[in-house]
LOTOR-48398 format. One record per residue (C-alpha): z, x, y; residue number from 1. Coordinates in nm, 2 decimals, padded with zeros to 4 digits, m for minus. Last residue first. Layout:
! LOTOR-48398
<rec up="Z" east="X" north="Y" fivex="NUM"/>
...
***
This chain:
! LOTOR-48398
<rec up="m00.08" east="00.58" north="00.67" fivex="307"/>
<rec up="m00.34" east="00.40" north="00.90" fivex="306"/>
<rec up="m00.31" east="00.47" north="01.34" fivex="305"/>
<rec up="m00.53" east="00.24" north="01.59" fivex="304"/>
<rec up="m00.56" east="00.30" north="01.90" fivex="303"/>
<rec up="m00.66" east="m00.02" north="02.08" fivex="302"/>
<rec up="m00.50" east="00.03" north="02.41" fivex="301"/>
<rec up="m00.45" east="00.43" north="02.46" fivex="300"/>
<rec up="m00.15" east="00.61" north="02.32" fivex="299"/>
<rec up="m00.13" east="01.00" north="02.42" fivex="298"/>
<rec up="m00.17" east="01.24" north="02.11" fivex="297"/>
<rec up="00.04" east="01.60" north="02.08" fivex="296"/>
<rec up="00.00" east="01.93" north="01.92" fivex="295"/>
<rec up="00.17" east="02.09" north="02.21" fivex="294"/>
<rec up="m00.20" east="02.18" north="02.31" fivex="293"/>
<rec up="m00.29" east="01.82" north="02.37" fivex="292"/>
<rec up="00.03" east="01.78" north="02.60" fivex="291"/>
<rec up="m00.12" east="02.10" north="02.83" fivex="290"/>
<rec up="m00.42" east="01.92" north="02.85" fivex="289"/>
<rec up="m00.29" east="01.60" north="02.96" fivex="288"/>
<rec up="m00.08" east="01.79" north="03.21" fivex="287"/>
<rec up="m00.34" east="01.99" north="03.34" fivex="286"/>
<rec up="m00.53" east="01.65" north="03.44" fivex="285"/>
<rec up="m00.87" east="01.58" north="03.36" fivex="284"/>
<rec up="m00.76" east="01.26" north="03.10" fivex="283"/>
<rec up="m00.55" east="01.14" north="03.37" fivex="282"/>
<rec up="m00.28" east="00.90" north="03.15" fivex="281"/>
<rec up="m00.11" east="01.24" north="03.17" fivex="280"/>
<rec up="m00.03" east="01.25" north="03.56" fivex="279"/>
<rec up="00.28" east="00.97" north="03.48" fivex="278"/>
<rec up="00.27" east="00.78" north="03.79" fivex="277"/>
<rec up="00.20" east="00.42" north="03.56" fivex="276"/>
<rec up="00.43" east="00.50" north="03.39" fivex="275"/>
<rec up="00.35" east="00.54" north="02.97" fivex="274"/>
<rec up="00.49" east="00.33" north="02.76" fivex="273"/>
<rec up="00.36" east="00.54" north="02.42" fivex="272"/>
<rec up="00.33" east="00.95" north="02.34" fivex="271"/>
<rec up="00.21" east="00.98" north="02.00" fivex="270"/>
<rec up="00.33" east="01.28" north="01.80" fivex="269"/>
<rec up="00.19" east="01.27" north="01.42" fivex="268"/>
<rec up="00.32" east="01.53" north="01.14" fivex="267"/>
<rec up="00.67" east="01.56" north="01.30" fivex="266"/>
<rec up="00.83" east="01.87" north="01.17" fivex="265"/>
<rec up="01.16" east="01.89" north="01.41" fivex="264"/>
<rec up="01.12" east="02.24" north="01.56" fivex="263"/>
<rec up="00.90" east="02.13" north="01.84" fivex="262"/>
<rec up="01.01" east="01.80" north="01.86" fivex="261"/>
<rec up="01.25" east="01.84" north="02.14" fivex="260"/>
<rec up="01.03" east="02.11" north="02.30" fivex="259"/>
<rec up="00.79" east="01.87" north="02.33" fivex="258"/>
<rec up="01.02" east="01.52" north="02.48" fivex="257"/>
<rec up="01.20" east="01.78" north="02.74" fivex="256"/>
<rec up="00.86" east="01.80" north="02.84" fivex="255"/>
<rec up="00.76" east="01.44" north="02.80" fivex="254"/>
<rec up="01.07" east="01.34" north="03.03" fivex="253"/>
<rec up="01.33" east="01.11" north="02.82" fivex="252"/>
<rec up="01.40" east="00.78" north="02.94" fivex="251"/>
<rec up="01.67" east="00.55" north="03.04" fivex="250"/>
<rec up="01.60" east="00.47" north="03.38" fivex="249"/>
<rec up="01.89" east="00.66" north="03.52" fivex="248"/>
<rec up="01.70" east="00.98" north="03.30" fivex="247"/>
<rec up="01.37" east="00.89" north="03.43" fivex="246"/>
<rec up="01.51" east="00.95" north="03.78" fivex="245"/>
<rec up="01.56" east="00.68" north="04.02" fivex="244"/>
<rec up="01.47" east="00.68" north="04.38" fivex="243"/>
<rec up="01.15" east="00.48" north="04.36" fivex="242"/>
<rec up="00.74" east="00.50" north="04.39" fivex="241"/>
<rec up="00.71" east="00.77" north="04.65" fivex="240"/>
<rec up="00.53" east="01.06" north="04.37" fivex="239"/>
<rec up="00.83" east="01.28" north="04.44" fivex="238"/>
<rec up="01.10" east="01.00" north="04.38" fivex="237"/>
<rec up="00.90" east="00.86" north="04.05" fivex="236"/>
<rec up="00.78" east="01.25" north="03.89" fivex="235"/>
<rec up="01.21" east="01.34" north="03.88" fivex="234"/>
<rec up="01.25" east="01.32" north="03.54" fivex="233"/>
<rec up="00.91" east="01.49" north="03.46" fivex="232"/>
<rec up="00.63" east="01.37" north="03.25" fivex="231"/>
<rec up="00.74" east="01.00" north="03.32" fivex="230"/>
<rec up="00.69" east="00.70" north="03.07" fivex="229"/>
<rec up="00.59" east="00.92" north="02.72" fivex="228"/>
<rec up="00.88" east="00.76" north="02.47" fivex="227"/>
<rec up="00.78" east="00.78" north="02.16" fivex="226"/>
<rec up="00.54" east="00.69" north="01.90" fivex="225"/>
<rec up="00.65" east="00.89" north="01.60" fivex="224"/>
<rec up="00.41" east="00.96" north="01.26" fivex="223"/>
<rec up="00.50" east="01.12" north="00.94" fivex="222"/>
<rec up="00.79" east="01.23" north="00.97" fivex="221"/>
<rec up="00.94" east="01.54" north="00.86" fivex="220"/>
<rec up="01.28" east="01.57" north="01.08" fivex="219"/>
<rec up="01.27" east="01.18" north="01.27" fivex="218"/>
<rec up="01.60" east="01.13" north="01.13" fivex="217"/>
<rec up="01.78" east="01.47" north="01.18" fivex="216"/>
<rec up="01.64" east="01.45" north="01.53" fivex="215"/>
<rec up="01.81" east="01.11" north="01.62" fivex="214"/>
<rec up="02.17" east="01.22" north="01.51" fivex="213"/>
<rec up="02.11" east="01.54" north="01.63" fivex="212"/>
<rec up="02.06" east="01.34" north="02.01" fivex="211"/>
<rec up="01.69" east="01.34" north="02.16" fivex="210"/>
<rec up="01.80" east="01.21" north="02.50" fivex="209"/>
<rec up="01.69" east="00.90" north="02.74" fivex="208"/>
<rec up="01.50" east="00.71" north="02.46" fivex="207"/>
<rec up="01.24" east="00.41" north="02.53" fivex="206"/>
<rec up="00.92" east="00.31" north="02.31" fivex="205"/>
<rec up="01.05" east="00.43" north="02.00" fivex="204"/>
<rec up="00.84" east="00.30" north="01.72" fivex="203"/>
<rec up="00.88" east="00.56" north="01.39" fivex="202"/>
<rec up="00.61" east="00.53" north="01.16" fivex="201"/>
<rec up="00.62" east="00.43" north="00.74" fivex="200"/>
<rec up="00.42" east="00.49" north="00.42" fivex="199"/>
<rec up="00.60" east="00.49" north="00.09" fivex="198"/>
<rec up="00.53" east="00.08" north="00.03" fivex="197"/>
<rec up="00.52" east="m00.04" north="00.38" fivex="196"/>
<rec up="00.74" east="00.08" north="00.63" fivex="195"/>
<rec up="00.82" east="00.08" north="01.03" fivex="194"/>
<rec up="01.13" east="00.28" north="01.18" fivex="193"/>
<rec up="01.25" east="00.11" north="01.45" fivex="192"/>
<rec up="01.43" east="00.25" north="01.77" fivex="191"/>
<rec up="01.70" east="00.04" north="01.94" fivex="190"/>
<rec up="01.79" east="00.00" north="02.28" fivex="189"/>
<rec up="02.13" east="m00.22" north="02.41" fivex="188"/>
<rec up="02.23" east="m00.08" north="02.06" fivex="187"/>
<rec up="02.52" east="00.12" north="02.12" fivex="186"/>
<rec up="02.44" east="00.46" north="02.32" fivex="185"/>
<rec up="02.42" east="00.26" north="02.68" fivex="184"/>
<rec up="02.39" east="00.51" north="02.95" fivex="183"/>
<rec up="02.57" east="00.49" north="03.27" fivex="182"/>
<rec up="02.60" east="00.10" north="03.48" fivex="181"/>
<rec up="02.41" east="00.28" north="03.78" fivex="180"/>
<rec up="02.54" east="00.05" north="04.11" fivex="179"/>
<rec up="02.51" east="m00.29" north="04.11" fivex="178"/>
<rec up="02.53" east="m00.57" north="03.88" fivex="177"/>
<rec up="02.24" east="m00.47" north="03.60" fivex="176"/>
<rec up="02.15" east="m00.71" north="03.34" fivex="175"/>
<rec up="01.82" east="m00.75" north="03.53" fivex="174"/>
<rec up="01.76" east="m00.39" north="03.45" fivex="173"/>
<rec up="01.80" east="m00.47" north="03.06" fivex="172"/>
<rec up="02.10" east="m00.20" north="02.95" fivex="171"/>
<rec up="02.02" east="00.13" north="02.88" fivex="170"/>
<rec up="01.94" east="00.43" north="02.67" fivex="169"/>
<rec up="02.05" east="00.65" north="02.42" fivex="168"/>
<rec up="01.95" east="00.52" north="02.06" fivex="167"/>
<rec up="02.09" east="00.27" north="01.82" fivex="166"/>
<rec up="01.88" east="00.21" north="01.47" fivex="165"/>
<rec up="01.67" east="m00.06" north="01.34" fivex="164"/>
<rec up="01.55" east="m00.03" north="00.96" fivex="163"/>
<rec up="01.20" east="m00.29" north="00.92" fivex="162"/>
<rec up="01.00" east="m00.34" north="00.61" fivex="161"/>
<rec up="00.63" east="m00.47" north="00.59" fivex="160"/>
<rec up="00.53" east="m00.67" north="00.31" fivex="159"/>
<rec up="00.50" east="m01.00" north="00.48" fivex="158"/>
<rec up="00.74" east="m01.17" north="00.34" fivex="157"/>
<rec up="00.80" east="m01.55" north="00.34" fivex="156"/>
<rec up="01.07" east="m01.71" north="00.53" fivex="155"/>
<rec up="00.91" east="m02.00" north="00.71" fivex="154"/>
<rec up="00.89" east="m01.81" north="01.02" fivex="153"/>
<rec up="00.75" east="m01.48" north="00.84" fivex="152"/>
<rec up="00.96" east="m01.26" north="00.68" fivex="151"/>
<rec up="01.10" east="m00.87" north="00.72" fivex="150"/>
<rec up="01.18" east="m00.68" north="00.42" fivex="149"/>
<rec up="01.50" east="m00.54" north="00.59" fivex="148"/>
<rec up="01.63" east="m00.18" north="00.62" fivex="147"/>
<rec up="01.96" east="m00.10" north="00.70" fivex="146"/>
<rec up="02.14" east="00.14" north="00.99" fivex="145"/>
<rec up="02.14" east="m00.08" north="01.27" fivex="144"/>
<rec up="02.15" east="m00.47" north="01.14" fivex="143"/>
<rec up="01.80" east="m00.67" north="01.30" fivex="142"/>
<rec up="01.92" east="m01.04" north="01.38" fivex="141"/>
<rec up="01.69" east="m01.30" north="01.33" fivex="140"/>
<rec up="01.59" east="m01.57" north="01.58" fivex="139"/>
<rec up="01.40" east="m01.88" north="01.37" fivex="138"/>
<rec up="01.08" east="m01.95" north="01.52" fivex="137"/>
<rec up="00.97" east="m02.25" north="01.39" fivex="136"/>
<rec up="01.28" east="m02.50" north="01.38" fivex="135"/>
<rec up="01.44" east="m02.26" north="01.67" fivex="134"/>
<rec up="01.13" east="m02.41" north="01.88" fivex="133"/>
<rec up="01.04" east="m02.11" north="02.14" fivex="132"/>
<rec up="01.08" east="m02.30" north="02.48" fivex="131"/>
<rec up="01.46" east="m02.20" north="02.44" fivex="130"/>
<rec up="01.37" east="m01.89" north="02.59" fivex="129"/>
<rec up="01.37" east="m02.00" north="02.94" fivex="128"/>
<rec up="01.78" east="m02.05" north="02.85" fivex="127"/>
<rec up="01.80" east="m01.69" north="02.95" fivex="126"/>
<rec up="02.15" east="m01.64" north="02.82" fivex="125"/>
<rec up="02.02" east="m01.66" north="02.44" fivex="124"/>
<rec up="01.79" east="m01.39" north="02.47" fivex="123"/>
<rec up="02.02" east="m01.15" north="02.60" fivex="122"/>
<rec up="02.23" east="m01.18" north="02.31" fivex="121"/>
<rec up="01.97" east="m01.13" north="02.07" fivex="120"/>
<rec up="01.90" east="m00.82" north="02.24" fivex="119"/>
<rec up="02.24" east="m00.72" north="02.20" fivex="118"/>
<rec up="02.23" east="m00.81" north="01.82" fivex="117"/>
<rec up="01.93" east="m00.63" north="01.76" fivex="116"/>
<rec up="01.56" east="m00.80" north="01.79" fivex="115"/>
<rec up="01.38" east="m01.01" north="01.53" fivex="114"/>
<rec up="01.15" east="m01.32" north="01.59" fivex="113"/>
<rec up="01.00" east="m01.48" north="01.26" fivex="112"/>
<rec up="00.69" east="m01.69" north="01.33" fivex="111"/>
<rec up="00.57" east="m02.03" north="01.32" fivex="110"/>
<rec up="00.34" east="m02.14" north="01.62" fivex="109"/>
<rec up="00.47" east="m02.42" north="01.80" fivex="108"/>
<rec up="00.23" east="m02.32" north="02.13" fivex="107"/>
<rec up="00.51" east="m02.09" north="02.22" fivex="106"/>
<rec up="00.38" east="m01.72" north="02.18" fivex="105"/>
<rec up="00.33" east="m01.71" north="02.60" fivex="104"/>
<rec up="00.69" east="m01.71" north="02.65" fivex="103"/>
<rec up="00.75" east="m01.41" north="02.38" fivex="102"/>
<rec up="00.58" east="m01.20" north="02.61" fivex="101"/>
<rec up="00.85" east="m01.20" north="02.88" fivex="100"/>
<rec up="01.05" east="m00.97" north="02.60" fivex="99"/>
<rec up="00.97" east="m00.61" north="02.62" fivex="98"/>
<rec up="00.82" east="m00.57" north="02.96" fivex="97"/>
<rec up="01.12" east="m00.77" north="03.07" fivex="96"/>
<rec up="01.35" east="m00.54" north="02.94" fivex="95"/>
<rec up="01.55" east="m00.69" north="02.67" fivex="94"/>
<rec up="01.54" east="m00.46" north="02.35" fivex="93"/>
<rec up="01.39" east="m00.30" north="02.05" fivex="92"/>
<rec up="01.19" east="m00.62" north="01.97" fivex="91"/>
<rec up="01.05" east="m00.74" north="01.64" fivex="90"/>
<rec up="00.77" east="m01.03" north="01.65" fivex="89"/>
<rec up="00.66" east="m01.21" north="01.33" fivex="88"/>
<rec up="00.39" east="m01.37" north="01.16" fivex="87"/>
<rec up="00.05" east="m01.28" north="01.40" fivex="86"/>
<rec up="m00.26" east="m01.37" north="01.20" fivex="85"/>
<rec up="m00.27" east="m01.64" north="01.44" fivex="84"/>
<rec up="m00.40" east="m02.04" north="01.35" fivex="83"/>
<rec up="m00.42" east="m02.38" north="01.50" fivex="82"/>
<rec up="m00.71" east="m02.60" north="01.48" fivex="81"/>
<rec up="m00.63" east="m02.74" north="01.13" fivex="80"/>
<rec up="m00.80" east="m02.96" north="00.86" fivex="79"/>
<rec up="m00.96" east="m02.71" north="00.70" fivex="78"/>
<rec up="m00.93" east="m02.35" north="00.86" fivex="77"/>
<rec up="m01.08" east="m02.17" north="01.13" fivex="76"/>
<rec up="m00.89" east="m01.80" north="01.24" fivex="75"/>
<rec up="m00.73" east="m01.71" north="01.51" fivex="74"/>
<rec up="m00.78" east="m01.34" north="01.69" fivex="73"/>
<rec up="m00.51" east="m01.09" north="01.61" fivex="72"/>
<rec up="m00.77" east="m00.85" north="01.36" fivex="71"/>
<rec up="m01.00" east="m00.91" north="01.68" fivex="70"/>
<rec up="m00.78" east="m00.70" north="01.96" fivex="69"/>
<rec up="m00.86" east="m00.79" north="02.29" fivex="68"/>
<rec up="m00.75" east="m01.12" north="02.30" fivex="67"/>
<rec up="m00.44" east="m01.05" north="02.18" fivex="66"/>
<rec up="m00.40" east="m00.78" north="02.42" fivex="65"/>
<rec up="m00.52" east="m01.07" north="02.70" fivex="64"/>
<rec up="m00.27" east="m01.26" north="02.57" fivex="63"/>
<rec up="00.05" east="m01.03" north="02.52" fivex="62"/>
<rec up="m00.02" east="m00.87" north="02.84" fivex="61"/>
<rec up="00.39" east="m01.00" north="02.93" fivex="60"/>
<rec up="00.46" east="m00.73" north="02.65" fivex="59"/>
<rec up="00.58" east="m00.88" north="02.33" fivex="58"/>
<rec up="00.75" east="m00.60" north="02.17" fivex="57"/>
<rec up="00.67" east="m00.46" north="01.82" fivex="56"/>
<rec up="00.41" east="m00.70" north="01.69" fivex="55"/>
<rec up="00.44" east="m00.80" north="01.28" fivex="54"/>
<rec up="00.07" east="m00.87" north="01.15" fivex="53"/>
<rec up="m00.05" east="m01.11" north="00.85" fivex="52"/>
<rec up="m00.38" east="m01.03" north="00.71" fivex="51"/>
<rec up="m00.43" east="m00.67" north="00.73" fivex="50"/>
<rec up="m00.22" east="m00.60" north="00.42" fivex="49"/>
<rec up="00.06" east="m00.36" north="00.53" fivex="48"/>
<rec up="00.00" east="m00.51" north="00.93" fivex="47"/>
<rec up="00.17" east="m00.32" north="01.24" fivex="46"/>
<rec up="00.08" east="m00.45" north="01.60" fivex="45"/>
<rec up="00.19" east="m00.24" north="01.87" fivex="44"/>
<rec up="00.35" east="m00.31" north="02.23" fivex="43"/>
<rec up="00.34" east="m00.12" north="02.56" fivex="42"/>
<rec up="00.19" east="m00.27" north="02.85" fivex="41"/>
<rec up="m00.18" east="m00.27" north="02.94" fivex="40"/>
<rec up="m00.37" east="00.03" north="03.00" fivex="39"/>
<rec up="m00.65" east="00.12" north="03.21" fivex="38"/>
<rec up="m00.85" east="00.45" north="03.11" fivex="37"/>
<rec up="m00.84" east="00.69" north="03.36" fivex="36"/>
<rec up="m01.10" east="00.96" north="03.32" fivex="35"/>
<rec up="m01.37" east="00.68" north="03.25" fivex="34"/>
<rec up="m01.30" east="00.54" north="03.63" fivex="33"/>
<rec up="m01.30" east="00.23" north="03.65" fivex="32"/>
<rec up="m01.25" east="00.20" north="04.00" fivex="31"/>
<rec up="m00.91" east="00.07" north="03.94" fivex="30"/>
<rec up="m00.83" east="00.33" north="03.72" fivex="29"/>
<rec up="m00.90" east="00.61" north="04.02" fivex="28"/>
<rec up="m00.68" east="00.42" north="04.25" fivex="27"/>
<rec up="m00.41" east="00.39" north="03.95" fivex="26"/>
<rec up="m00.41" east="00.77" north="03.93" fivex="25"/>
<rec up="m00.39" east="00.83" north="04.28" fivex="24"/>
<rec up="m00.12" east="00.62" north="04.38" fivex="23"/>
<rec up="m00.19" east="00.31" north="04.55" fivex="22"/>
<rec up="m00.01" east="00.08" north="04.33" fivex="21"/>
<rec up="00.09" east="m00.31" north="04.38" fivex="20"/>
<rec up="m00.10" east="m00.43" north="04.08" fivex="19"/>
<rec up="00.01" east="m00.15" north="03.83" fivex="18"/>
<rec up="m00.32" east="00.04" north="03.72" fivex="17"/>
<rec up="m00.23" east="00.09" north="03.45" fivex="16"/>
<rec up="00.07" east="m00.14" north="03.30" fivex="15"/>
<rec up="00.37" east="m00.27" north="03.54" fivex="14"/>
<rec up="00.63" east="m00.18" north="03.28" fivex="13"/>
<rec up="00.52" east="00.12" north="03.06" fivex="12"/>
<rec up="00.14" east="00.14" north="02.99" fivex="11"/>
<rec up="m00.02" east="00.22" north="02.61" fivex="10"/>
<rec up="m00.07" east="m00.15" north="02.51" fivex="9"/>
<rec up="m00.18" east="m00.30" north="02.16" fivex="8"/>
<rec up="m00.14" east="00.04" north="01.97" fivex="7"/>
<rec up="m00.32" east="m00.10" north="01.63" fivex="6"/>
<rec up="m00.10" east="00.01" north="01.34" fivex="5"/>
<rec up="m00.20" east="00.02" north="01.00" fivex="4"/>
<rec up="00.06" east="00.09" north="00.66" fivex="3"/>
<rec up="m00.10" east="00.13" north="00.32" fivex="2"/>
<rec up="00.00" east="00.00" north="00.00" fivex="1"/>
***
């Protein structure tokens, strides 16, 4: 049994270009320019048979990614208009770039939603959720730490087997009340490690350290998608598009990132949620070649990765 990903969006929150940009690289994607491909934001779809597809965040793009992306497309059948290949969403946590996706999925279409307890948790506060019929999309929580064969709304499985784990980040921005609320190291972001038979990939779209706990984990994999949004922790204040550093945002640079995995083994590096300041998503950029000769890939919308 194989495993196939298609990345579904590349972008971090706002996508590429972001609509109220005027920096260089979204000027340049905006014009269509070849060297700067747009992006959308960041979610994957993950099939074992490439019938019935689990997504990994449901980025507010979710329709036109859909839409994009044939193996998602409905299909005719008998005595029914409604159809999507997609069975199940999994988050890994409550950002809106993660989550405001999930409002377009409810035309009372069956599926099995998954996210951590936390994520859960935000869910249920924001009583816009509730547009998603329990009765067909039954809310499941992902345990850290243990893999689970994950199922379709009615409770079928799909063949594809999810393990969630805690890594350094932080809480949703609009849980925020003021001031920097610090890292969050207990679930508020999760990673996901993505199997079917004895293939699996690593989804980490947000990490703000490579811990020992984390590296012993990813040591020999196969394939990671990880955090790519800045390529240094300070590229938002100099670039004029915030005051906060990657690491108050949550997220790792991509340098730190390289020399992290350097010694760790990783077969396949893929850089994913990508900002939208980030010089890397420039294909003539120095820093998009100097990310090539670390030995690694950056995500592009329709990407699509078999094991």
């Amino acid at each position: 049994m194989s495993l196939r990903a298609i990345v579904l969006g590349a972008a971090a929150g706002g996508g590429f270009p972001q609509w109220n940009s005027a920096g260089p690289g979204c000027i340049r994607a905006r014009a269509g320019d070849p060297q700067a491909k747009r992006r959308t934001q960041a979610s994957v779809a993950v099939s074992a048979d490439g019938a019935r597809w689990l997504v990994l965040n449901a980025a507010p793009d979710i329709a036109a990614q859909i839409l994009a992306t044939p193996a998602l497309h409905p299909r005719p059948a008998p005595g029914a208009i409604r159809h999507s290949p997609i069975t199940a969403v999994a988050v890994t946590g409550a950002e809106v770039d993660t989550i405001a996706g999930l409002l377009t999925l409810r035309e009372r279409h069956p599926l099995g939603l998954y996210a951590g307890a936390k994520g859960l948790a935000a869910l249920a506060m924001n009583p816009i959720f509730n547009v998603l019929d329990p009765a067909l999309v039954p809310r499941r929580e992902l345990p850290l730490d243990r893999p689970i064969a994950v199922q379709d709304g009615a409770g079928a499985p799909i063949g594809v087997t999810l393990e969630a784990f805690a890594v350094p980040g932080k809480i949703a921005l609009f849980q925020e009340t003021g001031g920097d609320p610090g890292r969050a190291d207990d679930g508020d972001t999760i990673g996901l490690r993505v199997s079917a038979g004895s293939s699996s990939l690593f989804f980490i779209p947000g990490c703000a350290e490579m811990t020992p706990v984390l590296a012993a984990r990813l040591e020999g994999a196969a394939c990671v998608l990880f955090d790519g949004t800045l390529w240094r922790d300070d590229e938002m204040i100099g670039a004029g598009a915030g005051q906060k550093t990657g690491a108050r945002m949550g997220h790792m640079s991509m340098t730190d990132s390289i020399a992290a995995f350097a010694r760790l083994g990783v077969r396949r590096r893929v850089f994913i949620h990508i900002n939208n300041t980030n010089p890397v998503l420039l294909e003539d950029s120095a820093e998009r070649a100097a990310v090539h000769a670390a030995g690694w890939e950056v995500a592009e919308d329709g990407m699509e990765i078999t094991l």
